[in-house]
Every structure is written in structure tokens, then in C-alpha cells.
DSSP file (Angstrom, degrees, kcal/mol; ACC not computed):
  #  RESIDUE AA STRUCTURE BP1 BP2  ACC     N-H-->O    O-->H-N    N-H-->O    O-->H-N    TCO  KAPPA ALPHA  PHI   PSI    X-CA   Y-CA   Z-CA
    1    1 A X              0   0    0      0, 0.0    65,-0.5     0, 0.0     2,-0.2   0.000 360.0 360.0 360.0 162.1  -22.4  -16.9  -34.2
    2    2 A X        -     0   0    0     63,-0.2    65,-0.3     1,-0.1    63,-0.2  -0.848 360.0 -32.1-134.2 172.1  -21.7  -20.7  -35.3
    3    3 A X        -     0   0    0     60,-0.3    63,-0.1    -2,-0.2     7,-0.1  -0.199  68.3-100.5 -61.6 137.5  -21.2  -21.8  -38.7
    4    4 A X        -     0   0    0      5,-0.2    -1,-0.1    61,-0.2     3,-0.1   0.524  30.4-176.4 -22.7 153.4  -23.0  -20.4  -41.8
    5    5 A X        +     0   0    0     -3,-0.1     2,-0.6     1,-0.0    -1,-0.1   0.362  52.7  94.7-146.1 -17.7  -25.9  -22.2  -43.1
    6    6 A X  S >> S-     0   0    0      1,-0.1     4,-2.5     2,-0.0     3,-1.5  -0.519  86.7-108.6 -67.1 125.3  -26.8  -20.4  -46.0
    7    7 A X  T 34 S+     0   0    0     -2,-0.6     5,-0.1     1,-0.2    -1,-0.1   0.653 113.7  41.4 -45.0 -21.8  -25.2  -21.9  -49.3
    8    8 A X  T 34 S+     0   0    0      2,-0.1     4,-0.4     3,-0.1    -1,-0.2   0.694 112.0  50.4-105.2  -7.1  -22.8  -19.5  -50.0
    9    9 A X  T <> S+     0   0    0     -3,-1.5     4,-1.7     1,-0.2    -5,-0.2   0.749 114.2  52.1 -89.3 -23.7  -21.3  -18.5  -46.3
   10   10 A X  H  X S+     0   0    0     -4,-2.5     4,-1.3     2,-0.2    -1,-0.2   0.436  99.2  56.6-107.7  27.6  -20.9  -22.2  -46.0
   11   11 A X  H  > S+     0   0    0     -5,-0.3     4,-2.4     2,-0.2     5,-0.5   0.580 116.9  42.4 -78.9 -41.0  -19.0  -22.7  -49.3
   12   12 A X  H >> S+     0   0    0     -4,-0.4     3,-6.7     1,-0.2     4,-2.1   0.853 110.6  55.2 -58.8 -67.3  -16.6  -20.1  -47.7
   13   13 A X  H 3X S+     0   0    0     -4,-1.7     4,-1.8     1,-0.4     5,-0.3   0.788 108.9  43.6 -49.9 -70.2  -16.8  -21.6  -44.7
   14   14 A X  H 3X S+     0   0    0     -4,-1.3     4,-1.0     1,-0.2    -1,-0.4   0.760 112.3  50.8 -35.6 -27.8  -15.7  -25.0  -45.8
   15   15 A X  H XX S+     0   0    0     -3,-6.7     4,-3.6    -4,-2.4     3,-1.7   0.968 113.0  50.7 -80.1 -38.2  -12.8  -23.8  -48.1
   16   16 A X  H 3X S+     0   0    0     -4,-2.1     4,-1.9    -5,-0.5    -1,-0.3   0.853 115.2  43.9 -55.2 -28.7  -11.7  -21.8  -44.9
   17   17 A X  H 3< S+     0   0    0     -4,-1.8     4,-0.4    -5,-0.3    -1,-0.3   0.639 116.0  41.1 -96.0 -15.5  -12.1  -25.1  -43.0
   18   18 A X  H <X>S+     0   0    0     -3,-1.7     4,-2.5    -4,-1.0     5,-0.6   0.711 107.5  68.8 -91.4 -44.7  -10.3  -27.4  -45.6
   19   19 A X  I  X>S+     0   0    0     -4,-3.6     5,-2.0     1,-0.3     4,-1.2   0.925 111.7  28.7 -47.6 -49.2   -7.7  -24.3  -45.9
   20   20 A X  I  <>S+     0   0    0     -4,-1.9     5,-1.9    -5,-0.2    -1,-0.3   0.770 120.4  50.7 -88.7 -11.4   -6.4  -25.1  -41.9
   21   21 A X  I  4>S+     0   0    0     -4,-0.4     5,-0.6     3,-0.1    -2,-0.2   0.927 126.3  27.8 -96.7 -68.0   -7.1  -28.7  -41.9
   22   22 A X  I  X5S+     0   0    0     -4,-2.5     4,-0.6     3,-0.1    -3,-0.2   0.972 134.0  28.5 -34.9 -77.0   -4.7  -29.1  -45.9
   23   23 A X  I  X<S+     0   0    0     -4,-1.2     4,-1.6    -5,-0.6    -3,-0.2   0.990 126.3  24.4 -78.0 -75.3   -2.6  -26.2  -45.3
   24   24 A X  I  >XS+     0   0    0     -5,-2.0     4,-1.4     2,-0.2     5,-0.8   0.964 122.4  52.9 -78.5 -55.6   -1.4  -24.7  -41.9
   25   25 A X  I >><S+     0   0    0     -5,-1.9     4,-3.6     1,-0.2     3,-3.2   0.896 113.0  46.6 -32.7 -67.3   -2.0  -28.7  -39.8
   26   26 A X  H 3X<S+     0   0    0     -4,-0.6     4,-2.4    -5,-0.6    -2,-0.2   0.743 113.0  47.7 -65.7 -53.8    0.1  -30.2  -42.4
   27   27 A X  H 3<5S+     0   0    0     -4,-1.6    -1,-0.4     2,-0.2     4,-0.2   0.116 111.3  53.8 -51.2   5.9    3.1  -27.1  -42.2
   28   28 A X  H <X5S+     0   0    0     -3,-3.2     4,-3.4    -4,-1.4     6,-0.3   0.484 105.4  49.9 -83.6 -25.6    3.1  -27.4  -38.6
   29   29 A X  H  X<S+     0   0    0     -4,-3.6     4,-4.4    -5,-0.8    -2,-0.2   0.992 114.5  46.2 -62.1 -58.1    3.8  -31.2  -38.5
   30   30 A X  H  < S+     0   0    0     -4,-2.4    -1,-0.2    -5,-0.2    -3,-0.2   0.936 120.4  36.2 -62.2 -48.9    6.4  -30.7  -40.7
   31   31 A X  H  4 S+     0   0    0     -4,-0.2    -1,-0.2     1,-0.1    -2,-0.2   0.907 132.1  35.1 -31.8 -60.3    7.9  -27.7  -38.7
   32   32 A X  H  < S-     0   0    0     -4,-3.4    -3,-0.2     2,-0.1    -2,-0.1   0.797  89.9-135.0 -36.4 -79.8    6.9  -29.4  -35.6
   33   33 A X     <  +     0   0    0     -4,-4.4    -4,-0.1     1,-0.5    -3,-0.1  -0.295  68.3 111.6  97.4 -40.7    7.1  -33.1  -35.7
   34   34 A X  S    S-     0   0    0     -6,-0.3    -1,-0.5    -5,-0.2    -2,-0.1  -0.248  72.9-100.0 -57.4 157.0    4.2  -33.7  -34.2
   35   35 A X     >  -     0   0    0      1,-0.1     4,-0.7     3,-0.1     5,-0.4  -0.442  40.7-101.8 -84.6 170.8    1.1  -35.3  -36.1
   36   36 A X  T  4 S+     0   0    0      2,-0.2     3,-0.3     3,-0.1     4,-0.3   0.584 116.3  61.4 -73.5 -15.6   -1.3  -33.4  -37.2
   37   37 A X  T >4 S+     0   0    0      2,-0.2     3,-3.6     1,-0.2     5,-0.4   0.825 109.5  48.6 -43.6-103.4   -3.9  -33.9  -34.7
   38   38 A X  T 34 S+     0   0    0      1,-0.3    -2,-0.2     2,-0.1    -1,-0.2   0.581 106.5  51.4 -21.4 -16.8   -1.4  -32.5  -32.2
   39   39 A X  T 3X S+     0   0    0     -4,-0.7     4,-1.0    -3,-0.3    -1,-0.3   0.311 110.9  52.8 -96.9 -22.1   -0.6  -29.6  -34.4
   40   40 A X  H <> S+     0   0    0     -3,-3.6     4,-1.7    -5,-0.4     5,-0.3   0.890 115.4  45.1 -91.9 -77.1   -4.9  -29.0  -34.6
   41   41 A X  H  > S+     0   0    0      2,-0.2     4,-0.6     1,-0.2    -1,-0.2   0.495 109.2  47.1 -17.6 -24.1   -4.9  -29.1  -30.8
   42   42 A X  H >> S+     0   0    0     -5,-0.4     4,-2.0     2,-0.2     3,-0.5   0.808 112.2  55.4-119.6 -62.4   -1.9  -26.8  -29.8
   43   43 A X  H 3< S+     0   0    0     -4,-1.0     5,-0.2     1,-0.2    -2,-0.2   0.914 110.8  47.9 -58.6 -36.3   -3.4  -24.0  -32.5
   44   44 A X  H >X S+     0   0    0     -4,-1.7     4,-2.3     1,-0.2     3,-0.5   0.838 105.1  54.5 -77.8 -24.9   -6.6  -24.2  -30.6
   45   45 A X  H <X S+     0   0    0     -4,-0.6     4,-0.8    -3,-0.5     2,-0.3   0.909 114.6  39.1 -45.8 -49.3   -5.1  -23.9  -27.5
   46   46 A X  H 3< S+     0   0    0     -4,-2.0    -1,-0.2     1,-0.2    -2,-0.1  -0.400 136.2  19.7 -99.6  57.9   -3.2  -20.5  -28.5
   47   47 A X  H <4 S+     0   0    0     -3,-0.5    -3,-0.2    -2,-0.3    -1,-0.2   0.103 123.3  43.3-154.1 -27.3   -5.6  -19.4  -30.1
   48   48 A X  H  < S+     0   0    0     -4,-2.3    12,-1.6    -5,-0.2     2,-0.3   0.255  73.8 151.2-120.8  -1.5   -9.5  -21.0  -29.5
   49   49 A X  E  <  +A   59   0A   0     -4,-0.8    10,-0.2    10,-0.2     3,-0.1  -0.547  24.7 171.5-103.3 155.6   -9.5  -21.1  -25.5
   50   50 A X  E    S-     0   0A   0      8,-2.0     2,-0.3     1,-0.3    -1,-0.2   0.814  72.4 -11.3 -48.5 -70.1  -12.2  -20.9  -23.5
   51   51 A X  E     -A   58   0A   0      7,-0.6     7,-3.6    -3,-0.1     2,-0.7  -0.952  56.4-136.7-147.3 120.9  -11.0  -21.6  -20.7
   52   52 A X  E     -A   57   0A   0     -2,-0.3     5,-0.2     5,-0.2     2,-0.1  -0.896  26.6-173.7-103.4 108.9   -7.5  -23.2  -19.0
   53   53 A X        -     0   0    0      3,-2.6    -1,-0.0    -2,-0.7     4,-0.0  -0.051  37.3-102.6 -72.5-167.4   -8.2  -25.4  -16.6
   54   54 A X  S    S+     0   0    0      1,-0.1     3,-0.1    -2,-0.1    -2,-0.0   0.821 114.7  13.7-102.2 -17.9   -5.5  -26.9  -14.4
   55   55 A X  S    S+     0   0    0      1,-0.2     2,-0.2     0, 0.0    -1,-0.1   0.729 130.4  24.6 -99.9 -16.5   -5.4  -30.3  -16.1
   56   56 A X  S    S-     0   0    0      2,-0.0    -3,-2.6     0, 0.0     2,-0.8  -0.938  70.9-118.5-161.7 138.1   -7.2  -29.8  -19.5
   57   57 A X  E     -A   52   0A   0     -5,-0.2     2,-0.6    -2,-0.2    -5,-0.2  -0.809   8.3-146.9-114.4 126.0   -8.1  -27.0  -21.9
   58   58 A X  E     +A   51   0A   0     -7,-3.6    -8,-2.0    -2,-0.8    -7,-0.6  -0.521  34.8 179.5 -67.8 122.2  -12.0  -25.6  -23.1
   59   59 A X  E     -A   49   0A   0     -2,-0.6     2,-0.3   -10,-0.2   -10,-0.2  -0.884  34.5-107.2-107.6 161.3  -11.3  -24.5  -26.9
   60   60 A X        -     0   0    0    -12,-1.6     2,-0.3    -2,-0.3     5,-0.1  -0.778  40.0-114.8 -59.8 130.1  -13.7  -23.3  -29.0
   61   61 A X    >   -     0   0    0     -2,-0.3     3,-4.1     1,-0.2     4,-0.5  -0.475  10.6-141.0 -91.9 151.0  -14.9  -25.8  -31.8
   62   62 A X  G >  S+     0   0    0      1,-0.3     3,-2.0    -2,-0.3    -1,-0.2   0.858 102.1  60.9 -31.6 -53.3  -14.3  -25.3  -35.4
   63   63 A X  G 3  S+     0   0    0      1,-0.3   -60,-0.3   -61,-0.1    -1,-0.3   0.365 103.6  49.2 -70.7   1.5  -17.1  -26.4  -36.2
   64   64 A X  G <  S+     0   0    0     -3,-4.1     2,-0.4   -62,-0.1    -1,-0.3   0.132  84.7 109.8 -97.9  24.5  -18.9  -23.9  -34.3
   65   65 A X    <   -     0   0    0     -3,-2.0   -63,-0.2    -4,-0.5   -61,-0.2  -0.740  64.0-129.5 -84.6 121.6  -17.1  -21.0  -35.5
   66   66 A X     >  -     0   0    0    -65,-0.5     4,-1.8    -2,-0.4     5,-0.2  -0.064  32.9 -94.5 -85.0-171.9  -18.7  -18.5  -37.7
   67   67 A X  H  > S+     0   0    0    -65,-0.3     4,-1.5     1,-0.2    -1,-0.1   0.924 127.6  39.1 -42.6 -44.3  -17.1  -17.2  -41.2
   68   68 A X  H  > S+     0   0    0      1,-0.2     4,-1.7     2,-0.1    -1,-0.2   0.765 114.0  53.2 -92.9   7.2  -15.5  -14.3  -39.8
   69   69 A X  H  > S+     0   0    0      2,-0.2     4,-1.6     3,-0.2     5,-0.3   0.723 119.1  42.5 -85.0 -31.9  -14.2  -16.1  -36.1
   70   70 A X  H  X S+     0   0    0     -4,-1.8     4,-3.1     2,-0.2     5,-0.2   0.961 104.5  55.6 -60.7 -51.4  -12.6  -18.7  -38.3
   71   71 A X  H  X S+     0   0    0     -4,-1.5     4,-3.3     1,-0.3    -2,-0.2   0.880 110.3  45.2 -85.7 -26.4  -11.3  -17.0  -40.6
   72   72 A X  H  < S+     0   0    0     -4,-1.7     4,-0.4     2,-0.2    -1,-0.3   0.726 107.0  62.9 -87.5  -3.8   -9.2  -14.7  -37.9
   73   73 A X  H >X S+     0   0    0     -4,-1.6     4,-1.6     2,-0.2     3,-0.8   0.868 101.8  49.9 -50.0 -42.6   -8.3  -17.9  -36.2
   74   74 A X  H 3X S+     0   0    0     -4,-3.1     4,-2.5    -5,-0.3     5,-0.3   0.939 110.5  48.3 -71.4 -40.8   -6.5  -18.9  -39.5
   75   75 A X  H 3X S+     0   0    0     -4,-3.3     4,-1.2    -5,-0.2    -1,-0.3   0.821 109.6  54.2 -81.0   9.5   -4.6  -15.7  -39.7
   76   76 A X  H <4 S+     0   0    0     -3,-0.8    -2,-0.2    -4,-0.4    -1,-0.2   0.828 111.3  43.4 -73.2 -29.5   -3.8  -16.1  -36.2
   77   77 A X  H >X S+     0   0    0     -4,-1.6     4,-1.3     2,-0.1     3,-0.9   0.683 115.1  51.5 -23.6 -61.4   -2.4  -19.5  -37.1
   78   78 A X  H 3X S+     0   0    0     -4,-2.5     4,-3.4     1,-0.3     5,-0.3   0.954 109.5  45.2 -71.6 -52.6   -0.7  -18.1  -40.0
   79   79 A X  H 3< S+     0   0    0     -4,-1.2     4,-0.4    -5,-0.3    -1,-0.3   0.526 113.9  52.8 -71.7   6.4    1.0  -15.2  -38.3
   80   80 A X  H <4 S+     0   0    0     -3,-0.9    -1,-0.2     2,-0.1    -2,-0.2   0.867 112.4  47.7 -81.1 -45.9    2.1  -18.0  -35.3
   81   81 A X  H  <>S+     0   0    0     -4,-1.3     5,-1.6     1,-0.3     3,-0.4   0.691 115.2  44.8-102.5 -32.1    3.5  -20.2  -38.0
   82   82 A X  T ><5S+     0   0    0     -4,-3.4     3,-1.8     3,-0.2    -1,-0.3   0.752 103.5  53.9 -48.6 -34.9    5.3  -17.4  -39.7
   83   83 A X  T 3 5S+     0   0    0     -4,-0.4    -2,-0.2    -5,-0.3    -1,-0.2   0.415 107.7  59.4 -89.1 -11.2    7.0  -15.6  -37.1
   84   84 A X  T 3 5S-     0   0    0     -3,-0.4    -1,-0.3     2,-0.2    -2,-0.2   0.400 125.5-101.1 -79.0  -5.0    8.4  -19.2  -36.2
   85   85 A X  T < 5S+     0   0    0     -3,-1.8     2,-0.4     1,-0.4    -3,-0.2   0.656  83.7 129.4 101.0   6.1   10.0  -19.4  -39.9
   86   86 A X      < -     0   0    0     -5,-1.6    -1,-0.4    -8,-0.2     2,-0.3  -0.840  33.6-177.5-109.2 131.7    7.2  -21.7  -41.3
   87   87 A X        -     0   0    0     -2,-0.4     2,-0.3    -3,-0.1    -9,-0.0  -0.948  27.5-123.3-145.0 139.7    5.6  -20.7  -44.4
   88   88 A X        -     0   0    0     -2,-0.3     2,-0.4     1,-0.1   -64,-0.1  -0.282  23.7-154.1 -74.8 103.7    2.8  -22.7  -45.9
   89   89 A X        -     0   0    0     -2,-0.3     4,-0.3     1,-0.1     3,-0.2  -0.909  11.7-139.2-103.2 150.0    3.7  -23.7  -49.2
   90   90 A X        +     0   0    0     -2,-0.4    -1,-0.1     1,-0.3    -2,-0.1   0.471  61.0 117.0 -99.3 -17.5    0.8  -24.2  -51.2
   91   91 A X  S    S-     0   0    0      1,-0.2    -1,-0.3     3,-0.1    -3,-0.0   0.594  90.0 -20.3  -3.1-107.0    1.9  -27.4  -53.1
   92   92 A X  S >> S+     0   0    0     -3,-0.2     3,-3.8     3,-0.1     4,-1.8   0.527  98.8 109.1 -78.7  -5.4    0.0  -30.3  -52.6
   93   93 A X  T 34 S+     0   0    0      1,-0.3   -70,-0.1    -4,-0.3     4,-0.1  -0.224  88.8  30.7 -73.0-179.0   -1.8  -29.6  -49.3
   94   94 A X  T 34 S+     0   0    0      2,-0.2    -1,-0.3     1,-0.2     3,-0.1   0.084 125.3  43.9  92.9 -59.0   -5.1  -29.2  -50.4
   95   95 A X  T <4 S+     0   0    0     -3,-3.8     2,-0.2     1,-0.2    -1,-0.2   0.860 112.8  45.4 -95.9 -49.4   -5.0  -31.4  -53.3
   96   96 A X     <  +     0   0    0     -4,-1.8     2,-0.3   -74,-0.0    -2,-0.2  -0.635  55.6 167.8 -78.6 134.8   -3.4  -34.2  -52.1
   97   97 A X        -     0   0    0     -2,-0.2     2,-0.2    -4,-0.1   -75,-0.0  -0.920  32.8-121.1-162.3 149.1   -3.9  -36.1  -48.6
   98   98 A X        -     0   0    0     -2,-0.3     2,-0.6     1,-0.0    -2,-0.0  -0.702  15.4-152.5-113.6 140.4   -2.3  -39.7  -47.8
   99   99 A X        -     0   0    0     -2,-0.2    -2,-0.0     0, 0.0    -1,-0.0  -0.945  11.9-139.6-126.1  97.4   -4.3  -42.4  -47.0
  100  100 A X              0   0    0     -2,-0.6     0, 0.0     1,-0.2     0, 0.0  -0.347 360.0 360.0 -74.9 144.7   -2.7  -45.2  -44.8
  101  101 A X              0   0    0      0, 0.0    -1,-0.2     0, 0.0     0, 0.0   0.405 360.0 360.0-128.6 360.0   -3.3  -48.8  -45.5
């Protein structure tokens, strides 16, 4: 399945998709150190591949991920990022997002 297209599976779908992109990126950078591109990359690795190649990794993309493939890729995320000591506080991400000039 790929993402919803019906108006209300892809309301979920988006919040689910704002929900790792706000939340869990932003508490792995900080955890991390890495930016948050690198922290969206390294969860899809352990989590999304396809295939390991010897240089390079196939992930699945988000954006073709249906509600419920998503949504246990974010608790798989969650339960990575806990079991390291990281726990998503809910603060700004989400609301807030910084805009370099």
C-alpha cells in the first residue's frame, strides 16, 4: 500500500508524517549531533531498508508508506530513541521550526 488518498487517511497520514519530521528528527539531532537530515536517513536505514548494498542503502520512502507501515516505522523510531535514553519531549517540535536566513 502507499499513502492514503482519501481525506481522512491522509489527515492521519500527514500528522503521522509531521509527527517524525517535528518530533523524533529533531530529538535525535539533539541526542545525536547530527542534523536532521542525517538523523531521517540513519532511522530509515534501521528501520525502512530494502536492500543493503555494498556502498549505498534502498530504503523505503515515506512518502510511499501507507497509514499503518508508517505509523509502525515511528514506533520503531520511538522505541530506538528510547532504549538509547532519548525521550521526545513534546515542547516546541511541532509548533515551532527555525528558519535560517
Amino acid at each position: 500500500m502507499s499513502k492514503p488518498i482519501d481525506p481522512i487517511g491522509l489527515d492521519k497520514w500527514k500528522k503521522q508524517n509531521s509527527y517524525f519530521h517535528r518530533s523524533i528528527c529533531p530529538a535525535y539531532s539533539e541526542y545525536s549531533g547530527m542534523d536532521e537530515k542525517e538523523c531521517k536517513d540513519d532511522l530509515l536505514i534501521r528501520f525502512a531498508c530494502v536492500i543493503e548494498n555494498s556502498n549505498d542503502f534502498e530504503v523505503e520512502r515515506i512518502s510511499g508508506m501507507s497509514n499503518a507501515r508508517l505509523a509502525k516505522f515511528i514506533e520503531d523510531c520511538q522505541h530506538f530513541l528510547t532504549s538509547h535514553g532519548v525521550y521526545i519531549n513534546e515542547r516546541n517540535y511541532g509548533k515551532t521550526k527555525t528558519i535560517k536566513i
